[in-house]
N, C-alpha and C positions, 0 to 999 in steps of 0.2 A: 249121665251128664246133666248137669243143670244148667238153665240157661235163663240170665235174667236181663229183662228189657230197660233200656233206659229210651225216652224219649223217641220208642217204636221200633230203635238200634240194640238189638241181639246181640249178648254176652256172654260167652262160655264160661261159666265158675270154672276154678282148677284149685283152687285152697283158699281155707279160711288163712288171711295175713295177721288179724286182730278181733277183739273184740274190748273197746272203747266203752268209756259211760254214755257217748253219744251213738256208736253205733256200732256193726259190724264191718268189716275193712276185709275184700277178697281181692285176691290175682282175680285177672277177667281177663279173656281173650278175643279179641275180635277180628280176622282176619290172620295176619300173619302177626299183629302189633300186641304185646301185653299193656294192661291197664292195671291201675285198684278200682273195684267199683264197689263205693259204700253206702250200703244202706241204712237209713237210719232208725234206731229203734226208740220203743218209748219205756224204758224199763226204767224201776225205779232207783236214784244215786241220790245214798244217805248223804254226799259231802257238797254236792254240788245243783245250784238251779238252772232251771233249764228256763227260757223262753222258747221263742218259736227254732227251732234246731236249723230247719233250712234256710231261714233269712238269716241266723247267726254265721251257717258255714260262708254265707255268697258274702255276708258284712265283713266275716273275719277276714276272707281272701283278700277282698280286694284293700282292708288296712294292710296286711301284711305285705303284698304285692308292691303297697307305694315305699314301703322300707327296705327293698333291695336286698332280703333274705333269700338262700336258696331255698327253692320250696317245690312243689310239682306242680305242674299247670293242670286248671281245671279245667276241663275237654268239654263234662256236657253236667246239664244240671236241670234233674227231672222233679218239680216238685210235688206232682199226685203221688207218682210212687216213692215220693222222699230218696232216691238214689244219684249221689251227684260219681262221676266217674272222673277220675285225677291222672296223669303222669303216672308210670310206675319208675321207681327208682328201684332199680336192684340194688342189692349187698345190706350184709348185718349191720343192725341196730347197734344201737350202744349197749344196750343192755345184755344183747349179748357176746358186743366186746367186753366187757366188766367181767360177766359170769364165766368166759374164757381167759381171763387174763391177759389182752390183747388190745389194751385203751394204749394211745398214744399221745404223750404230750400237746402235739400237732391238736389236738380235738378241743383240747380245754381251753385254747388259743382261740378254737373256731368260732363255740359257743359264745366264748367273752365276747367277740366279732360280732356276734348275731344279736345276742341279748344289747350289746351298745345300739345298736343298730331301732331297737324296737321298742328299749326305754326313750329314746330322743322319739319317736313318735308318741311316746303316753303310754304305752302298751309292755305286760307281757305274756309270755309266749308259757305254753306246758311242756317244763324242761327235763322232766320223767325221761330214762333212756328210750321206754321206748318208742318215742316219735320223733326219732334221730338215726336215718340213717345214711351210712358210711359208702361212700359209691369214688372210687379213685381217686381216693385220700382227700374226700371232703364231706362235711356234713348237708345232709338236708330237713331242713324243718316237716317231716311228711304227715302232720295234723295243720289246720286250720284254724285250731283253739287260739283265741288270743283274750287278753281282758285288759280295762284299764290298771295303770301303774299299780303295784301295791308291794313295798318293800320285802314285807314278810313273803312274799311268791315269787319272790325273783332268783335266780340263779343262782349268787351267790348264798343267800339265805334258806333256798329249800332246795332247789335243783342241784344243786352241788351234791349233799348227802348221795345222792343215786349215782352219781358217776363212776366210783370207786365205790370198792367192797366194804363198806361202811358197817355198820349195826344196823343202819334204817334197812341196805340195799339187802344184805343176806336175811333177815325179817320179812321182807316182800318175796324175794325166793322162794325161802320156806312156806310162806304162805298161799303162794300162786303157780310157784313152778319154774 
């Protein structure tokens, strides 16, 4: 069993949930309560720059937080050991609604909801399936990423492609799994 510290509070790992160009994303368990606790790593991503990664997730949260998106609450945020610990939301991503044939109109309605929500602050959000998940027929935003406005990155322009079985979405399948 591994067990990793946040903030001198003991973690049980139980699975790896992700691995991001920011970090790795685990179930953690502490007591009786599930968590995500992400680490963050410094590997290197041909498409994207990095600043300081910890002051981006605590800056990202708290824009996002003031736009009334659903999202997970961030519990604890250790910066020596770079590991910030978030809400777990159970149930599938999009991406693996998509790759099961199991997207629901309901969803595309949500997103539109969320991305208005995030363009009227200046912002957006990484609309990739998978940092969307589905927890009692609603979505949750469960990354941090946010960036200023920029047409070509917003939902309907890039994030759409992923949502449905597209040419882009079966291409990243094959390529990733």
């Amino acid at each position: 069993m591994e067990v990793m510290a946040v903030n001198g509070k003991e973690y049980e790992i139980r699975k790896l949930l992700g691995h991001g160009k920011g970090g790795y994303s685990y179930l953690a368990v502490r007591g009786e309560k599930e968590y995500v606790l992400k680490q963050i790593h410094h590997e290197p991503c041909d498409y994207y720059q990095f600043g300081n990664k910890m002051e981006a997730e605590k800056r990202d949260y708290e824009r996002l937080k003031k736009t009334g998106i659903r999202m997970p609450e961030m519990i604890d945020f250790d910066e020596d050991a770079e590991r910030i610990v978030k809400e777990y939301i159970e149930g599938p991503t999009i991406y693996e609604l998509v790759q099961k044939d199991q997207m629901e109109e309901k969803f595309f309605a949500q997103i539109k909801d969320m991305c208005d929500k995030v363009y009227r602050a200046g912002l957006n959000i990484d609309c990739f399936p998978t940092n969307f998940v589905v927890q009692d027929g609603e979505i949750y935003y469960v990354d941090y990423e946010c960036n200023e406005y920029m047409k070509e990155w917003d939902f309907e322009n890039w994030g759409v492609k992923y949502w449905t079985k597209t040419e882009e979405f079966l291409k990243y399948v094959e390529e990733h799994g």
